[in-house]
C-alpha positions in Angstrom: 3.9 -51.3 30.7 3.2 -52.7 27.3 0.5 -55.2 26.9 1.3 -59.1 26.2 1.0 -59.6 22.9 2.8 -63.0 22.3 -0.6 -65.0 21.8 -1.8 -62.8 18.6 0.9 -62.2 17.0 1.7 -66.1 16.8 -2.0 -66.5 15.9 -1.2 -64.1 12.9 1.9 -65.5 12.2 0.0 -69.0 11.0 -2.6 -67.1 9.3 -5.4 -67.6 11.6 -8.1 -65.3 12.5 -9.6 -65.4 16.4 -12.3 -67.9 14.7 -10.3 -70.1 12.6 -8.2 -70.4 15.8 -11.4 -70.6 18.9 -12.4 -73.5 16.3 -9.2 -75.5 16.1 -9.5 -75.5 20.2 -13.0 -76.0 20.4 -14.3 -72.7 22.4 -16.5 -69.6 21.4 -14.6 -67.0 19.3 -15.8 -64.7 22.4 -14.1 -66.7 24.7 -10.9 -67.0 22.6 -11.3 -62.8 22.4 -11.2 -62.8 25.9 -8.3 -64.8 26.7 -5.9 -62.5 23.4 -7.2 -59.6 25.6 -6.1 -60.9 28.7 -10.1 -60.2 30.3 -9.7 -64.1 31.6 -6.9 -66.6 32.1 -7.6 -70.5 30.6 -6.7 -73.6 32.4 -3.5 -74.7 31.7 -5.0 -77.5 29.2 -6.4 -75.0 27.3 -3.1 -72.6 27.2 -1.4 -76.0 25.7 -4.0 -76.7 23.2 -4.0 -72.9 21.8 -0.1 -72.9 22.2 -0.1 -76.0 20.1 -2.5 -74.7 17.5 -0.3 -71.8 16.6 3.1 -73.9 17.0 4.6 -72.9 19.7 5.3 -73.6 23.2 2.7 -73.1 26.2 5.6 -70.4 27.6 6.1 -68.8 24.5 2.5 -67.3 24.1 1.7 -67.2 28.1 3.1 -65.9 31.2 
């Protein structure tokens, strides 16, 4: 099966490196790492704030 990649490619679609965007939502690049490589899953305020940041919809860049 071939890995999620929704969340990065939107995140590359605005231009944004895992930094600019772990800065726009306020948590350590390493954690924003984490959650593009599916190693942890963020609260569902945090999936709409990153969703937000790259201009799309919570659905459309999570499961």
């Amino acid at each position: 099966m071939a890995k999620d990649i929704r969340l990065k490619i939107a995140r590359m679609e605005r231009g944004l490196r895992q930094a600019d965007l772990a800065a726009l939502v306020n948590i350590p690049e390493s954690h924003y790492a984490k959650i593009e490589q599916h190693r942890t899953v963020p609260p569902h305020e945090l999936q709409e704030q990153i969703a937000r940041a790259v201009g799309k919809a919570r659905y459309e860049v999570f499961q």
